[in-house]
C-alpha positions as CSV (number, residue, x, y, z in Angstrom):
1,X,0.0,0.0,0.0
2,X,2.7,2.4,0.5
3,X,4.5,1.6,-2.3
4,X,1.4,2.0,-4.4
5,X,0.6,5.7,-2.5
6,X,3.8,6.6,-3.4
7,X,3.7,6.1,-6.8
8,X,0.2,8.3,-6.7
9,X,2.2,11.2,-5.2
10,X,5.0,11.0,-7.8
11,X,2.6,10.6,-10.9
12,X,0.4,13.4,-9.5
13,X,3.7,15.9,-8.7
14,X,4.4,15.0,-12.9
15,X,1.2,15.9,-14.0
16,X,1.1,19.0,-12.3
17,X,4.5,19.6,-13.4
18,X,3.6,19.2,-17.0
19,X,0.8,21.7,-16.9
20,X,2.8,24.1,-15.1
21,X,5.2,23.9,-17.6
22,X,8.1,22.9,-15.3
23,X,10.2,20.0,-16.1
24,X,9.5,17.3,-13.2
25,X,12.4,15.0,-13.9
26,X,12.3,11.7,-14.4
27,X,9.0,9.8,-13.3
28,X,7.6,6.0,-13.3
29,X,5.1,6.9,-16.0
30,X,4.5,9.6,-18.8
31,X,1.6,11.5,-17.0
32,X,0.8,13.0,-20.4
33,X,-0.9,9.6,-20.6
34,X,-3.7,10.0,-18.0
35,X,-6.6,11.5,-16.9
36,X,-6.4,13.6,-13.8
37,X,-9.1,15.6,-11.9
38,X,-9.0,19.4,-10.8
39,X,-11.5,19.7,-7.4
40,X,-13.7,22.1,-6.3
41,X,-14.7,22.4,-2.5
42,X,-18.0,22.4,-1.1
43,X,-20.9,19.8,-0.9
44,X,-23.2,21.7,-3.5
45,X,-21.7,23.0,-6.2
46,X,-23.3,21.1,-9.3
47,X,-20.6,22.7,-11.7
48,X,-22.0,22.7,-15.0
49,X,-20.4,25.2,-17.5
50,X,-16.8,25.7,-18.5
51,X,-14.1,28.0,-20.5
52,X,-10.5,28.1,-20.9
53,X,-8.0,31.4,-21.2
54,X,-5.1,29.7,-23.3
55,X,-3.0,32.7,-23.5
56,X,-3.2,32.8,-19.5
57,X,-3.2,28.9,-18.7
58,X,-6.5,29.8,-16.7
59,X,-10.2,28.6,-17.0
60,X,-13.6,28.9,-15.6
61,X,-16.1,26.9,-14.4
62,X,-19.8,28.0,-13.5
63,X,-22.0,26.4,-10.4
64,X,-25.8,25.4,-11.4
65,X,-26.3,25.5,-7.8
66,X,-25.9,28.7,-6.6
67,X,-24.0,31.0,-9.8
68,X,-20.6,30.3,-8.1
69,X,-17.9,31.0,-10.9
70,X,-14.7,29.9,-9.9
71,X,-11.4,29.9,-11.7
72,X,-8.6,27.3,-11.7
73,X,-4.8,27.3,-12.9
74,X,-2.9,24.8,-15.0
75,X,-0.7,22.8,-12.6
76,X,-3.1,23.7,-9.2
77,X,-4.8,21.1,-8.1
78,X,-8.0,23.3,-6.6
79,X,-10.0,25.5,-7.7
80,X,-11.1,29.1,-6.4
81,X,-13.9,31.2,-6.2
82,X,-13.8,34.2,-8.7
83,X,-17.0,35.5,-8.6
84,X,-19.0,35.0,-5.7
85,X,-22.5,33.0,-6.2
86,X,-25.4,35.6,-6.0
87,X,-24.0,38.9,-7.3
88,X,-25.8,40.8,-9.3
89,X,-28.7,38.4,-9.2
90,X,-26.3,35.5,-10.5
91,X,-28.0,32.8,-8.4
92,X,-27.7,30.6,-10.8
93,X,-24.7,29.7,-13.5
94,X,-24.8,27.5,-17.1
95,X,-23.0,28.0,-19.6
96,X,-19.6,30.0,-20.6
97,X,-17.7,31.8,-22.5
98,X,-14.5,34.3,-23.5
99,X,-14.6,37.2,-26.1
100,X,-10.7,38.2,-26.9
101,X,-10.8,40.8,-24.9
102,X,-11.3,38.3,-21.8
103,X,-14.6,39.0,-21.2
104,X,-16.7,36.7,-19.4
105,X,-20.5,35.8,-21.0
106,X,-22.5,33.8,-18.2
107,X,-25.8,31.7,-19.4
108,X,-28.2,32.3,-15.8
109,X,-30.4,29.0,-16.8
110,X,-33.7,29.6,-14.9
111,X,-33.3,33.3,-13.6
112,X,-33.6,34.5,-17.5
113,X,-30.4,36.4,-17.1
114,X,-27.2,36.8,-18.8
115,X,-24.0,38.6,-17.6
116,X,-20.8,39.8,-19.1
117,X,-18.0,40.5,-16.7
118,X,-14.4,41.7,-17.2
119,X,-12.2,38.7,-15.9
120,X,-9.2,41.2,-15.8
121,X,-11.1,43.2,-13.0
122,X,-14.0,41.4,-12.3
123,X,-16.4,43.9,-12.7
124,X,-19.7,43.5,-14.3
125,X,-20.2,44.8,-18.0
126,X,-23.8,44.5,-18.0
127,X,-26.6,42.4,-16.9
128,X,-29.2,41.4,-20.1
129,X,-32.4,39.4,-19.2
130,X,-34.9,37.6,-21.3
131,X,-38.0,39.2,-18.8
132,X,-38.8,35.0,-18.2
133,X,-39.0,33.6,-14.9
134,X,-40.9,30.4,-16.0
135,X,-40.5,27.6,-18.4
136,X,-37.2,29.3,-19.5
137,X,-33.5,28.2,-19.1
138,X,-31.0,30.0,-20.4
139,X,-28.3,27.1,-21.1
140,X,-25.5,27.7,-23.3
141,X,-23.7,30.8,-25.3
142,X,-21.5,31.3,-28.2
143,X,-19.9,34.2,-30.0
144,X,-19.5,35.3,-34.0
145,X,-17.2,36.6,-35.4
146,X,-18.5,40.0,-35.2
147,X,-19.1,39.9,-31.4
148,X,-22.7,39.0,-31.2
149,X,-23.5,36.9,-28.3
150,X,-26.0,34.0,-29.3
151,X,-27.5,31.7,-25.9
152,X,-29.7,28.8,-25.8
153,X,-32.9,28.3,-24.1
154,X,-34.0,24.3,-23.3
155,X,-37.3,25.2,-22.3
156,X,-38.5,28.3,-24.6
157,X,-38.0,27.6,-28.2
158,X,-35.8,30.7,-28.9
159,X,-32.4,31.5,-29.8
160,X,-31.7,34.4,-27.6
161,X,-28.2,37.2,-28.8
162,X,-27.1,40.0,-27.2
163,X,-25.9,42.3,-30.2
164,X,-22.2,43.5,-30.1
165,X,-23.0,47.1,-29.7
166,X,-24.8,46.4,-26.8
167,X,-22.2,44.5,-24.6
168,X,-20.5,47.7,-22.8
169,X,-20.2,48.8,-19.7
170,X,-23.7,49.5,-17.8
171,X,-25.3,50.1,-15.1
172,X,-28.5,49.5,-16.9
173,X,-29.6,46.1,-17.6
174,X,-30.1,45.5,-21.1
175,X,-33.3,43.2,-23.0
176,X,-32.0,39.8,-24.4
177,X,-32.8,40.2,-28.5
178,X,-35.3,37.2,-29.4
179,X,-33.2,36.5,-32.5
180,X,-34.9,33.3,-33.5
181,X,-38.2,31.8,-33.1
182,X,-37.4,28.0,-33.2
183,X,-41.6,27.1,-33.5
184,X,-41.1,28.5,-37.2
185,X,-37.6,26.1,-37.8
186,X,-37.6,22.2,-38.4
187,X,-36.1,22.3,-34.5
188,X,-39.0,20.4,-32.7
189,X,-39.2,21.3,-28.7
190,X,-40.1,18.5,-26.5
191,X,-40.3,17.7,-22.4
192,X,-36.8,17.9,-21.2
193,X,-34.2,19.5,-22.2
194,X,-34.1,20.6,-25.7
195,X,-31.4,22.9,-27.5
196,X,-28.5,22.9,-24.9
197,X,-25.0,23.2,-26.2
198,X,-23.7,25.6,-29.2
199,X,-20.8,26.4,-30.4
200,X,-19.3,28.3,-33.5
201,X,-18.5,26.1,-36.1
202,X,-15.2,26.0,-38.2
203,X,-16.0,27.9,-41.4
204,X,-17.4,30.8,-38.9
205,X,-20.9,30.9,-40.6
206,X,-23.1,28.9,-38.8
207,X,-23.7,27.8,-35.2
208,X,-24.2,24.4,-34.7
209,X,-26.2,23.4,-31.5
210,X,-27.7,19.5,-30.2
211,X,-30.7,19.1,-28.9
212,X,-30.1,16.6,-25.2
213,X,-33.3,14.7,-25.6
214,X,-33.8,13.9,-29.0
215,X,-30.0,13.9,-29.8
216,X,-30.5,15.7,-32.6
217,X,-27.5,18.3,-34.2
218,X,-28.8,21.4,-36.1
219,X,-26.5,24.4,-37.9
220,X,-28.0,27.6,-37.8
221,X,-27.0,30.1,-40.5
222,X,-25.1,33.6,-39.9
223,X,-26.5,35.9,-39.9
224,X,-29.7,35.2,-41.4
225,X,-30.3,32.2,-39.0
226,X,-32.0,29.7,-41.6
227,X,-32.1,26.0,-39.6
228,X,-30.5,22.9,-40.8
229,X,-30.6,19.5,-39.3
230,X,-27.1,17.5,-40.0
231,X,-27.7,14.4,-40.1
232,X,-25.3,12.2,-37.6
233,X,-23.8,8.5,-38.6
234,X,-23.7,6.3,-35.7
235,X,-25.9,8.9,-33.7
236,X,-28.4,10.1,-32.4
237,X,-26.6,11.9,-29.6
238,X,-29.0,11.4,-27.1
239,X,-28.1,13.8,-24.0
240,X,-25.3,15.8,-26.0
241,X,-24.7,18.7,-23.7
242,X,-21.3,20.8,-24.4
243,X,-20.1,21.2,-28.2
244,X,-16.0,21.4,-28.2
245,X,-14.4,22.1,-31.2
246,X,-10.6,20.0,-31.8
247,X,-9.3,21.4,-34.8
248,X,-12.2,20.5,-37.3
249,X,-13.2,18.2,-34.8
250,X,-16.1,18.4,-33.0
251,X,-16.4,16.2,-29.5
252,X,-20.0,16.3,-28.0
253,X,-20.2,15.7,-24.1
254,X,-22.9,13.3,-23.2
255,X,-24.1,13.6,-19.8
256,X,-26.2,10.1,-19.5
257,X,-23.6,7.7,-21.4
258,X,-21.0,9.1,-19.1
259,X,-18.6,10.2,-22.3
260,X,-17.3,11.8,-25.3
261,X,-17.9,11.4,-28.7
262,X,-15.9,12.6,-31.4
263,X,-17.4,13.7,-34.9
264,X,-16.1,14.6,-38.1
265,X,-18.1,16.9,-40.2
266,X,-19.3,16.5,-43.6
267,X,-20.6,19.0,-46.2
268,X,-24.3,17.7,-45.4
269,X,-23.7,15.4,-42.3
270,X,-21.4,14.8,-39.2
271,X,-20.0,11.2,-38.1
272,X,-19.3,9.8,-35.0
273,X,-15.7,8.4,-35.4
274,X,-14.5,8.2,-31.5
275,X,-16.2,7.4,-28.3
276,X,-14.5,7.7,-25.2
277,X,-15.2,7.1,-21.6
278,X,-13.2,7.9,-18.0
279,X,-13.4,6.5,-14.6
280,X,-13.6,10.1,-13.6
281,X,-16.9,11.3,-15.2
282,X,-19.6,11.7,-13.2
283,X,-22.6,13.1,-15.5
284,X,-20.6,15.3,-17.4
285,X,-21.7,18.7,-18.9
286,X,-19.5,20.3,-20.7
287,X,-15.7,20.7,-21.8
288,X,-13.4,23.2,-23.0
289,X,-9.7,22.8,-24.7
290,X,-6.5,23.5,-22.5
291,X,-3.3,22.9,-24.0
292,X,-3.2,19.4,-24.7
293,X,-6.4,18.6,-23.0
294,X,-9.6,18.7,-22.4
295,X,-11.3,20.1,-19.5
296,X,-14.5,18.0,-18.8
297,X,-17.0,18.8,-16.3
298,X,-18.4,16.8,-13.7
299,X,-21.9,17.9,-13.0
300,X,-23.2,15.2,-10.9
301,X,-26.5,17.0,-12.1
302,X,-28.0,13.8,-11.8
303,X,-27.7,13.9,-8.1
304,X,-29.3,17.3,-7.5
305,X,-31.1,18.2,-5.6
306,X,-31.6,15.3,-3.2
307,X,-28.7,12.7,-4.5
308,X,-25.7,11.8,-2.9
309,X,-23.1,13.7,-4.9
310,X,-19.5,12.0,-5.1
311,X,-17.2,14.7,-3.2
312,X,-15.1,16.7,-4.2
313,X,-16.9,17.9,-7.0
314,X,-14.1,17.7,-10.2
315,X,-12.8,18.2,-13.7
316,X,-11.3,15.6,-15.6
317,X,-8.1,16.5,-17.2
318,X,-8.3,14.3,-20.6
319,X,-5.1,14.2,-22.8
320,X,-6.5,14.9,-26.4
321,X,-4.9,11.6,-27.7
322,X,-8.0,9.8,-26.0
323,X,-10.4,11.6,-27.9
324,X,-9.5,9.5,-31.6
């Protein structure tokens, strides 16, 4: 046993090594190999959204319990809290993403909300809000190229945006544009969750977004918005939550399989060409690219509100040579 606990504190002193970008000498195994888990203290944190700052070797993750965002480091093991939950009417967190000029966009899931903070100060921009309190949830976000802000909704068929010209510093809260009626699009809304994660696609002129309970994957036109179903080989992707772009790649987190698929896309459909699973998931949301890995959520949302969560909540560190 002590043989074996040493070799846990040598392999995890590598890893965190390796992130850090320190050299950590010679070591019993290549820790670029394995899967290792940041934590986050406290017994109800739910984490559910996440982003990465590569030029800073930081990233974020959002609480669906309380709107907790805290902020971890490449090569430390813990997390911290950035942004306390509750400010500004954040009581709840989804979602998340970075602008280039390292601003913060925060999907508030049932509150209706959405906030934009400056990470460098950690000041709010400006609060937006859909004015729904019920059958709304305000679930993932996504940027184009010319700075427009789109979010889904899983229980009001609407693509919401935030235009560009609007995201500045505020004291006013600002009125989430309706950008998209879905009900008028061949996206079908259903009990559960519906549209969930979105993410710009490669050729930057169209979002593409999965729907969690039919598993369905739609690309949605810039800027007109026109709705296409891509048809997915070896799918459907039935509880696809986060989209995460690879490359060209695109690796859909599934929440209910416990794992990762990995598609290719196609000119008029996508393929799944990798599935991938961890020890370490535990209901995972979403994911966001690091370095050479990705971060993976572990919501445990399955446990909430009246589960046993596994403690300490975590994200799985996943070297990208997993992924296929």
């Amino acid at each position: 046993m002590e043989t074996l606990r040493r070799w846990r504190v040598t392999a995890a002193t590598a890893l965190t090594a390796v992130l850090a970008g320190v050299s950590a000498g010679p070591a019993h195994a290549d820790p670029r190999r394995y899967t290792f888990s940041y934590t986050i203290a406290g017994e109800r944190v739910f984490p559910e959204g996440v982003v990465a700052d590569q030029a800073r070797g930081v990233f974020y993750v959002s609480s669906a319990y309380d709107g907790t965002i805290y902020r971890g480091r490449a090569g430390h093991q813990r997390l911290e809290v950035f942004l306390p939950g509750g400010a500004d009417g954040r009581t709840q967190a989804q979602g998340l993403r970075l602008d280039p000029r390292g601003r913060l966009y925060v999907a508030g899931g049932a509150t209706g909300q959405m906030w934009v903070y400056d990470t460098r100060t950690r000041s709010l921009v400006r609060r937006f809000d859909t004015g729904l309190r019920e059958d709304v949830l305000v679930n993932d976000v996504a940027l184009d190229p010319a700075g427009n802000a789109y979010f889904t909704d899983s229980r009001t068929p609407v693509l919401w945006r935030l235009p560009a010209g609007q995201i500045r510093p505020s004291a006013t809260p600002a009125s989430a544009e309706r950008f998209l009626d879905l009900t008028r699009t061949t996206v079908r809304y259903q009990e559960g969750f519906n549209l969930n994660g979105i993410a710009l696609a490669p050729g930057r002129r169209s979002l593409l977004t999965v729907q969690s309970n039919t598993g369905k994957l739609f690309a949605i036109a810039l800027p007109g918005g026109r709705v296409t179903e891509v048809p997915v080989e070896q799918g459907p992707l039935t509880g696809g939550d986060g989209l995460t772009f690879t490359g060209k790649r695109l690796v859909v987190t599934r929440s209910a399989p416990d794992r990762l698929d990995t598609l290719t896309l196609g000119t008029v459909k996508a393929r799944v060409v990798h599935s991938y699973t961890d020890t370490t998931f535990r209901f995972p949301t979403t994911a966001a690219l690091l370095y050479n890995r990705l971060l993976v959520v572990n919501a445990q949302l399955d446990q909430d509100p009246d589960g046993q969560p596994e403690l300490p909540f975590s994200v799985s560190a996943v070297p990208l040579e997993k992924l296929g």
